[in-house]
C-alpha positions as CSV (number, residue, x, y, z in Angstrom):
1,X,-27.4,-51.7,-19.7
2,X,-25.0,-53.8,-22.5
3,X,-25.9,-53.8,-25.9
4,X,-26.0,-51.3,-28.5
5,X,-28.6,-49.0,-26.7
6,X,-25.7,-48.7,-23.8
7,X,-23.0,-48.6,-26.3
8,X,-25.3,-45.1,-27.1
9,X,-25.8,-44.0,-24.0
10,X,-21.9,-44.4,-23.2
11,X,-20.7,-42.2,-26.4
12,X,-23.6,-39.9,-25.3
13,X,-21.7,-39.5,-22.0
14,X,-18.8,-38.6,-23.8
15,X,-20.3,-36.2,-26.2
16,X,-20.9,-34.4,-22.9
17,X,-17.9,-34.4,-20.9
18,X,-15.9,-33.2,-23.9
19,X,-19.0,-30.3,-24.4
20,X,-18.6,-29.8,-20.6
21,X,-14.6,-29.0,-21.1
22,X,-15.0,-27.3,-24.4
23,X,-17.2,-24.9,-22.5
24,X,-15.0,-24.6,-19.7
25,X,-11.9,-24.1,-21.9
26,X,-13.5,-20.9,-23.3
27,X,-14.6,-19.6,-20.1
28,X,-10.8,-19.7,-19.3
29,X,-9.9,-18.1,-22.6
30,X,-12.8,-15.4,-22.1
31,X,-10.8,-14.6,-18.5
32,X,-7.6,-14.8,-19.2
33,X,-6.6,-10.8,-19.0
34,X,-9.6,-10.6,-15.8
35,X,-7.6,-10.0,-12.5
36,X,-7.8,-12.9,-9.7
37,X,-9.3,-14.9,-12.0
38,X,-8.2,-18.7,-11.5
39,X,-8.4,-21.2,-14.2
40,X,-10.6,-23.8,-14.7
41,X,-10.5,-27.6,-15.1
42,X,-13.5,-30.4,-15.8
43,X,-12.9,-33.3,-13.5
44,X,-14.0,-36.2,-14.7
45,X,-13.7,-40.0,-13.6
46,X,-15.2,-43.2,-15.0
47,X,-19.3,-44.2,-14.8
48,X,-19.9,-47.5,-12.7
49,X,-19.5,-50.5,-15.1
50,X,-21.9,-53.0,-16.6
51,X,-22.7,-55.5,-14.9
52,X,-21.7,-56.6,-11.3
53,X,-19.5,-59.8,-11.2
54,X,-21.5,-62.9,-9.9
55,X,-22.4,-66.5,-10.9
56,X,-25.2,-65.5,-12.4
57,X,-23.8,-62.3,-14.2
58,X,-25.6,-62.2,-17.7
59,X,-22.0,-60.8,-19.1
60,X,-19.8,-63.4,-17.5
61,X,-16.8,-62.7,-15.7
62,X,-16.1,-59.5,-17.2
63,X,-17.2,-56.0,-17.1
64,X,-18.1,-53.4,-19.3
65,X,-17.3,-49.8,-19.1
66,X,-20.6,-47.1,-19.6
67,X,-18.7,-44.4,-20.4
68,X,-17.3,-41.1,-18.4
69,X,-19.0,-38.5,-15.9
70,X,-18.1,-35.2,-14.6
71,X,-17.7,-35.1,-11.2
72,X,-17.2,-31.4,-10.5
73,X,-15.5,-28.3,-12.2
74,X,-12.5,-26.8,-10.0
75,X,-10.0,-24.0,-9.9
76,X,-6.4,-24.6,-10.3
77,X,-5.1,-22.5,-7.3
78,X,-2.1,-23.5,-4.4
79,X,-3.4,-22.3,-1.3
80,X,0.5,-22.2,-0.1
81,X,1.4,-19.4,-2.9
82,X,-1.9,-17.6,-1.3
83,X,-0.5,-17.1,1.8
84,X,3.4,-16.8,0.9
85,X,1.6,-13.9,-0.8
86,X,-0.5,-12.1,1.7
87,X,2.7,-12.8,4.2
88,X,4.3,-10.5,2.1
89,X,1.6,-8.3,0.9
90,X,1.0,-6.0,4.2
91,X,5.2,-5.5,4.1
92,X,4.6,-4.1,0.5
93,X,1.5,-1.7,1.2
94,X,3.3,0.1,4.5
95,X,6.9,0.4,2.6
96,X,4.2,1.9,-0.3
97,X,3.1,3.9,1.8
98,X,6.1,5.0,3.5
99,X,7.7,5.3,0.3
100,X,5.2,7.7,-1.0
101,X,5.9,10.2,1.7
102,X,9.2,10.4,2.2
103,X,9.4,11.2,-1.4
104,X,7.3,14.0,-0.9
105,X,9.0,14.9,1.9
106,X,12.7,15.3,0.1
107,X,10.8,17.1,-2.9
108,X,9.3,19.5,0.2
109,X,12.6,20.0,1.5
110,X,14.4,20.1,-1.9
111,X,18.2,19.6,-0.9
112,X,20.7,20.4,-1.9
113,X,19.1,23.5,-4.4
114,X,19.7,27.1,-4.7
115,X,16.5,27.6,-3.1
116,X,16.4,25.3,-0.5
117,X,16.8,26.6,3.2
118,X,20.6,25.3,3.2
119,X,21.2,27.7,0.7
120,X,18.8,30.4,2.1
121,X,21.1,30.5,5.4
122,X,24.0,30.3,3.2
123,X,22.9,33.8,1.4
124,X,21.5,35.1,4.6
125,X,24.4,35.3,6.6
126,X,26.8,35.8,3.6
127,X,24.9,39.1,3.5
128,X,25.8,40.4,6.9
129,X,29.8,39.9,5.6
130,X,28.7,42.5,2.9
131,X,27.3,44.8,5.8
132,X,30.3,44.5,7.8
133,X,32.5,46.5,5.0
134,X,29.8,49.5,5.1
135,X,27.0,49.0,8.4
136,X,25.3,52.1,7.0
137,X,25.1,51.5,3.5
138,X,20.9,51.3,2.9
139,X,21.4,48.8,-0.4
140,X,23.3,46.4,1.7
141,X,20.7,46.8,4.4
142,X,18.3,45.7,1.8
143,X,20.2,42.6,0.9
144,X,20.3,41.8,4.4
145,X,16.8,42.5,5.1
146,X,15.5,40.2,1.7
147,X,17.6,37.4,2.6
148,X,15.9,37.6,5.6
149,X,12.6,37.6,4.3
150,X,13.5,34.7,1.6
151,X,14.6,32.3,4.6
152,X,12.2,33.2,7.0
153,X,9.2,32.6,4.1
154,X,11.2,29.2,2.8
155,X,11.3,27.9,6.9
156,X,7.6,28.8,6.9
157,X,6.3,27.4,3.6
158,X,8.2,24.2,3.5
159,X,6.5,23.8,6.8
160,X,3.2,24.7,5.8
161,X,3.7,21.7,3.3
162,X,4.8,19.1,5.8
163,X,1.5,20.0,7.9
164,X,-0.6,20.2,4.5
165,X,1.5,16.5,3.4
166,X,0.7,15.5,7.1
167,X,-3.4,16.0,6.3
168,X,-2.8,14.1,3.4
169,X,-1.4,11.2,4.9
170,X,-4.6,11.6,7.9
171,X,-7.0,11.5,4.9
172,X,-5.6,8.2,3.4
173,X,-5.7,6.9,6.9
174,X,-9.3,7.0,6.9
175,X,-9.6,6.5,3.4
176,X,-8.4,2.6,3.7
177,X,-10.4,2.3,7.3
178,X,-13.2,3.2,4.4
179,X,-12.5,0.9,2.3
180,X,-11.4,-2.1,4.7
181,X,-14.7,-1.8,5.6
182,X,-16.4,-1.8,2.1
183,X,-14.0,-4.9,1.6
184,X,-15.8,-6.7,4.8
185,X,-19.1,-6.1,3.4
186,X,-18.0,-7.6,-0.1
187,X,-17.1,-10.9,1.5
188,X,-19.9,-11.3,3.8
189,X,-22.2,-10.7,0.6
190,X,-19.6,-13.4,-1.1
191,X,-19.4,-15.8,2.0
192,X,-23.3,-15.6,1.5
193,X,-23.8,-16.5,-1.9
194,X,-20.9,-19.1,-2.0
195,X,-22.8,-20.8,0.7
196,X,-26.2,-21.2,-1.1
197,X,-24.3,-22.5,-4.5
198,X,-22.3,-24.9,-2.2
199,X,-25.7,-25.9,-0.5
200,X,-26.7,-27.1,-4.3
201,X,-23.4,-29.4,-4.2
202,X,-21.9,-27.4,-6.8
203,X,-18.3,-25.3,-6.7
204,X,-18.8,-21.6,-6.7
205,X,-15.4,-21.1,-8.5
206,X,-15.9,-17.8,-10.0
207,X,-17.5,-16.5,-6.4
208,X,-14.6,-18.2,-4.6
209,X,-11.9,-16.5,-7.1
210,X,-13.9,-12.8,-6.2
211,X,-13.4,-13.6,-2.6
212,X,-9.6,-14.8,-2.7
213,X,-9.2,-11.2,-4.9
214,X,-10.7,-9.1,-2.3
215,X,-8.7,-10.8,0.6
216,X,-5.9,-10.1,-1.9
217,X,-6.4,-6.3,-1.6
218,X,-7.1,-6.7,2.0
219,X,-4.0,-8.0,3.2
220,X,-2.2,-4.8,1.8
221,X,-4.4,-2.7,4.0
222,X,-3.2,-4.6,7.0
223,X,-2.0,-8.2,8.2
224,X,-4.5,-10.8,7.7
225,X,-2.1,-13.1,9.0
226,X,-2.1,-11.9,12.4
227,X,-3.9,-14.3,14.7
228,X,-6.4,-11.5,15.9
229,X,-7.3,-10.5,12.5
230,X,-7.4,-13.5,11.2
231,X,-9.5,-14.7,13.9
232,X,-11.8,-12.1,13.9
233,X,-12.3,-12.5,9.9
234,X,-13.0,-15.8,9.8
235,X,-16.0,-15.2,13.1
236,X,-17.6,-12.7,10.7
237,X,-15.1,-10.0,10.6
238,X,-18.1,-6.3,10.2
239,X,-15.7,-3.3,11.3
240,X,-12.8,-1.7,11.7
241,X,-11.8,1.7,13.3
242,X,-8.8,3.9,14.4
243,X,-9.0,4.7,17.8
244,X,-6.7,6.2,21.3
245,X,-5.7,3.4,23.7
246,X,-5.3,4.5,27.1
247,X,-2.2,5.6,26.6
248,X,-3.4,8.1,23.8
249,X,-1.3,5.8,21.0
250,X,-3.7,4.7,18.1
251,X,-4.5,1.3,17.8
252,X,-7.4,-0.7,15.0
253,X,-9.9,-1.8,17.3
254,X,-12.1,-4.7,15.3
255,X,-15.9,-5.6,15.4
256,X,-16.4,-9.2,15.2
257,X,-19.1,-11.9,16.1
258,X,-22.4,-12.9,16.8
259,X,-22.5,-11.6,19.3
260,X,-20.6,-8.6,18.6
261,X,-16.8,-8.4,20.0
262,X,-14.2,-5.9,19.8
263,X,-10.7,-6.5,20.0
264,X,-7.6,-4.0,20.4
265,X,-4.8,-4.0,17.8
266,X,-1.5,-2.0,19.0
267,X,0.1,0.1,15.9
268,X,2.5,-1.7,15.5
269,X,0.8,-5.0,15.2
270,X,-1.4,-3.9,12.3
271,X,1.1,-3.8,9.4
272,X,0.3,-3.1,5.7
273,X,-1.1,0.7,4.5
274,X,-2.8,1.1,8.0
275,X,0.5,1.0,10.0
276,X,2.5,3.0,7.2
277,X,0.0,5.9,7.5
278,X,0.1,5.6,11.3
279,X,4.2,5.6,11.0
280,X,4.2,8.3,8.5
281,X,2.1,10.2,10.5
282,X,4.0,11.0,13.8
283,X,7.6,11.0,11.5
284,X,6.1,14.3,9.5
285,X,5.2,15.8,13.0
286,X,8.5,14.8,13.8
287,X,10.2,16.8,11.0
288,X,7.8,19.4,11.6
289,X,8.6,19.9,14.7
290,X,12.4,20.0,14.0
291,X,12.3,22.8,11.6
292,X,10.0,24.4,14.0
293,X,13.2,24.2,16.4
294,X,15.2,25.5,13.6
295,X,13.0,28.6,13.0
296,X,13.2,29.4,16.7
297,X,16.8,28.7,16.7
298,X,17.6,31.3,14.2
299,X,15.2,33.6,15.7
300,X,16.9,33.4,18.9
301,X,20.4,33.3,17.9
302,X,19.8,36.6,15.5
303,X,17.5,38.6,17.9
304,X,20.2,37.7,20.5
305,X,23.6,38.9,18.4
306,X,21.8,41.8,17.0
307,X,20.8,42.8,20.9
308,X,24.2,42.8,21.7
309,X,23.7,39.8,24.1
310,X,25.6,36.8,24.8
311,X,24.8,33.3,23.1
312,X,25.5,31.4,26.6
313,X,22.1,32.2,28.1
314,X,19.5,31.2,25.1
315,X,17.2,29.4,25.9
316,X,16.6,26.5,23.0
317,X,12.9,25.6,24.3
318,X,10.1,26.4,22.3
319,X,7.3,29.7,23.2
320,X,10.6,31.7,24.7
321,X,9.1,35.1,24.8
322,X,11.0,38.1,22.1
323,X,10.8,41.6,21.1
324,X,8.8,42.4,18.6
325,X,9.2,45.7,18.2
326,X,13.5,45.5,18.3
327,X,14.1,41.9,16.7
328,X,15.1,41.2,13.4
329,X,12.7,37.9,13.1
330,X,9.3,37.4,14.5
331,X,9.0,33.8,15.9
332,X,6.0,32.8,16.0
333,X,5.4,28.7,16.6
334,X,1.6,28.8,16.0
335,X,1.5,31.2,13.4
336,X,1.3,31.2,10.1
337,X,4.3,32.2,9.4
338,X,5.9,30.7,11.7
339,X,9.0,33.3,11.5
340,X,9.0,36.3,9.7
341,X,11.3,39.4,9.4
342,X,9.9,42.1,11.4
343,X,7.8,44.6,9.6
344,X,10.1,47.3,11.0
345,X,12.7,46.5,8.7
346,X,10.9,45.5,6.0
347,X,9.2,48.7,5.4
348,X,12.1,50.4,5.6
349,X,15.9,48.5,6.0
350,X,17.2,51.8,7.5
351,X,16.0,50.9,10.6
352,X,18.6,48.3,10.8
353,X,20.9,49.9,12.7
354,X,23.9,47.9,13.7
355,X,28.0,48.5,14.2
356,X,30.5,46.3,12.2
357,X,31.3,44.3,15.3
358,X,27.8,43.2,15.4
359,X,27.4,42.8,11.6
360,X,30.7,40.4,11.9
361,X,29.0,38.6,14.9
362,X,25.7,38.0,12.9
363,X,27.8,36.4,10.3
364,X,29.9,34.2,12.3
365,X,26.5,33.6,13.8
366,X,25.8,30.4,11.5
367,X,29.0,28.6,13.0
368,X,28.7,29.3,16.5
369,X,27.1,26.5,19.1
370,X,24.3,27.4,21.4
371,X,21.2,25.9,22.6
372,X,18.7,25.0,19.8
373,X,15.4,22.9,20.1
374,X,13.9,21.5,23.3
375,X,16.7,19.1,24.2
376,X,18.8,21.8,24.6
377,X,21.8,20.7,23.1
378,X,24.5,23.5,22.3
379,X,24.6,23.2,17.8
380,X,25.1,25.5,15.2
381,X,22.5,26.6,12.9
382,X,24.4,24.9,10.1
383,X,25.0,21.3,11.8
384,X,21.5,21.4,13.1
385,X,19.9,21.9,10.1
386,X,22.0,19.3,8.2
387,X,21.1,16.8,10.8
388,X,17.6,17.2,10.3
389,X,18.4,16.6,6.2
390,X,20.8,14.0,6.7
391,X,18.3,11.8,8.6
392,X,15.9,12.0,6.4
393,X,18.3,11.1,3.4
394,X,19.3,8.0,5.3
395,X,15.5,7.7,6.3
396,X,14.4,8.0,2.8
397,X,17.4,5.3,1.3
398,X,16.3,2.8,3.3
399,X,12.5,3.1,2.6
400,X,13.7,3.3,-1.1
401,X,15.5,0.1,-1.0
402,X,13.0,-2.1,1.5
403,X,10.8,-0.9,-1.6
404,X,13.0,-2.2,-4.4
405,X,13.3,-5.6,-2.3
406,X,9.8,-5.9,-1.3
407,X,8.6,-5.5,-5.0
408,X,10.8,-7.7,-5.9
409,X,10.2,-10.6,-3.6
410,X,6.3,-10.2,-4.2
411,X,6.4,-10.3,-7.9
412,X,8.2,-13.5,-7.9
413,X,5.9,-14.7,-5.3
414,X,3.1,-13.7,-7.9
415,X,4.6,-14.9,-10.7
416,X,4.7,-18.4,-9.0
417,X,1.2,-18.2,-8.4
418,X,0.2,-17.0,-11.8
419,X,2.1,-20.0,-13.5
420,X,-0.3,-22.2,-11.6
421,X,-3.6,-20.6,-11.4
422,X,-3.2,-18.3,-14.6
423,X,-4.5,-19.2,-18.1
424,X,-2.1,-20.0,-20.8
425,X,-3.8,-19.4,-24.2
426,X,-1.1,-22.0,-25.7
427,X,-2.3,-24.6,-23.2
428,X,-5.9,-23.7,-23.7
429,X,-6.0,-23.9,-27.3
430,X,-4.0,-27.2,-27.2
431,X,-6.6,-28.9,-24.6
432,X,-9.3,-27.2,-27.1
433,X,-7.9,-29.3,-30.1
434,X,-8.2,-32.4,-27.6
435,X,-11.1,-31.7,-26.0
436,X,-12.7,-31.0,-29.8
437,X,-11.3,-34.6,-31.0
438,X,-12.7,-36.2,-28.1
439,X,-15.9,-34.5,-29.1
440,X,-16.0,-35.9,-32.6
441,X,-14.9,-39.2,-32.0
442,X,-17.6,-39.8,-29.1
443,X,-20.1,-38.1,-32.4
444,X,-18.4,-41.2,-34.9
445,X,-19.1,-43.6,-32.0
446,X,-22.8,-42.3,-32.3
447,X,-22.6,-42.4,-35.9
448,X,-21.8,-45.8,-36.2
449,X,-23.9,-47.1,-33.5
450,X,-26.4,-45.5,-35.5
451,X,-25.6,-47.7,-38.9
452,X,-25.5,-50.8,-36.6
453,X,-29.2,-49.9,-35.1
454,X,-30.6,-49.1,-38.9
455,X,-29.4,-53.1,-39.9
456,X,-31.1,-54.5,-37.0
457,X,-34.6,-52.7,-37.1
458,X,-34.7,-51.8,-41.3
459,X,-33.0,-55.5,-41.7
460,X,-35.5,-57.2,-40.2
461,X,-38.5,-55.8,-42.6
462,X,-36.3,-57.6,-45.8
């Protein structure tokens, strides 16, 4: 249409598009500080011209413009920064994880502290140097007999917090198999209502921005980069679970499909907080059962010395039977304690009746090798003991720093994705000045079209 009528009809279009952007621009502002979200952008392109050229064009050669049209409203996101971040992501949620408890773990064990079972031994056996310079004295007896008790309840509760810190880490476990499952549901809902808005020819950009979040917390529950999960999410992803291979080793066994498929994902494929609890999981038992050892050890070694037997014949394997009824400590592996001093000395400390060659023994007890724990391997109680600290020190350092490097990588990661997809209130209000000029100057087009229109109709009455 040429004339002044399509002269209208093009400033209209404009009046419009600029509405169209102004409304846009404060739907970025309004989400600026809402997580995930991506900001958004009007595209817009030129209407087809006026008229067609042709020898019988009523315009001539030439052709004039009709003014602008949106053609769709779209996220600024880079699909590359998306997955650079989710590469990354289930690295981050295992070291978390990881990180969490072995921090717990060296608070547990609490070295090097006046009460920590280092120092426990330290006082323990110091004692039995006292005892040597009077084996009857009943006050020395006492000392001998409360550093006992000290040690044997410090072994026992700082292994009734690994097994308690153990639960903890089972409950998470099934805590994120929960909610991986509750994420699953939230995209299928998604996947389902971005469907029907697509269906309409339009771009679901807020629904698509919900999805990309939850795929976001995903991927630091496990790897959704691994070509079985991410197979299995993009056929319809429904369930995950923690179950025993044949072997008895856990594995994430996934429902998928239509119809339904399961597939098997070893431990060590799964990655993110999954794998981390799975990891953390069998390194407490491990500790656990190392200060177990160490309980037994000192059990042994002391019953054995204050016997009057040799150290060449212990047996360092676990459930080696004792005397209750003559032994200073009462091992005790499924109990709770697990060692404790013998009631018959703790009710009354004269009972402890030794000579100053065994009190001397007892005390040189800490330094001298013999069989400890189920390898076997001839130790002392001290060396032992420091080996079971030391490797989680190292252990813990290099969880620590993984952390520090892993945060770090991923919030530069982020950041690069943020300085594309994020709003910029500077940028926003500076396209909302343009967008706002564009707005009045299509209104001015109006305007004048309008004075134009009132000369030719109200003209022609004069």
């Amino acid at each position: 249409m040429a004339g002044l009528l399509g002269s209208l009809q093009s400033a209209r279009s404009g009046m419009t598009v600029s509405q169209m952007s102004i409304e846009t621009t404060s739907h970025n502002i309004n989400n600026m500080n809402t997580p995930g979200y991506s900001r958004q952008k009007v595209e817009q392109s030129a209407k087809s011209a006026y008229s067609y050229p042709g020898y019988n064009s009523s315009m001539g050669a030439g052709q004039l413009g009709t003014g602008v049209q949106a053609t769709d409203i779209t996220i600024i996101r880079n699909t590359f920064y998306d997955f650079q971040f989710r590469n990354e992501s289930h690295n981050q949620g295992k070291i978390n994880v990881k990180y969490d408890h072995y921090t717990n773990m060296e608070k547990i064990f609490n070295e090097p502290s006046e009460t920590s079972i280092s120092a426990s031994i330290a006082n323990f056996f110091s004692s039995w140097q006292e005892l040597t310079k009077n084996p009857t004295d009943v006050a020395s007896k006492d000392i001998v007999t409360q550093n006992g008790k000290y040690l044997a309840d410090n072994i026992s509760n700082i292994k009734e917090k690994l097994e308690t810190l153990s639960s903890q880490a089972n409950v998470k476990l099934n805590e994120d198999v929960e909610s991986i499952n509750d994420m699953l549901d939230q995209l299928r809902e998604l996947d389902k209502q971005i469907k029907i808005v697509q269906g309409s020819g339009k771009s679901p950009n807020d629904l698509m921005d919900q999805r990309d979040n939850v795929i976001d917390d995903l991927s630091f529950k496990m790897n959704v980069g691994n070509d079985d999960i991410k197979t299995a999410l993009e056929n319809g992803l429904s369930k995950v679970e923690i179950t025993d291979s044949a072997s008895g080793e856990k594995q994430l066994t996934l429902t998928y499909g239509n119809p339904s498929q399961t597939k098997d994902i070893p431990a060590d494929k799964i990655s993110g907080e999954i794998q981390g609890s799975l990891e953390m999981i069998d390194k407490i038992k491990e500790y656990t059962t190392s200060l177990t050892e160490l309980a037994k050890g000192i059990a042994t070694g002391v019953n054995q010395v204050l016997s009057g037997k040799s150290l060449d014949n212990v047996d360092g394997t676990l459930g080696t039977e004792i005397n209750k009824d003559t032994d200073f400590f009462v091992f005790d592996e499924k109990g709770n304690p697990i060692i404790k001093v013998n009631e018959k000395y703790t009710k009354n400390p004269r009972e402890l009746n030794v000579t100053t060659d065994i009190a001397q023994n007892m005390y040189k007890l800490k330094d001298e090798k013999f069989a400890i724990g189920a390898s076997g391997e001839e130790t002392t109680i001290d060396k032992f003991y420091n080996n079971i600290i030391q490797k989680l020190g190292n252990e813990a350092q290099e969880v620590i720093r993984n952390e520090k490097n892993q945060s770090k990588i991923l919030k530069e990661i982020d950041n690069l994705r943020t300085n594309v997809s994020g709003v910029s209130l500077d940028e926003e209000m500076i396209n909302l000045v343009q967008f706002q000029h564009a707005y009045n100057a299509s209104a001015k087009v109006i305007s004048t079209i309008d004075s134009l229109l009132d000369v030719v109709v109200n003209g022609l009455k004069r």
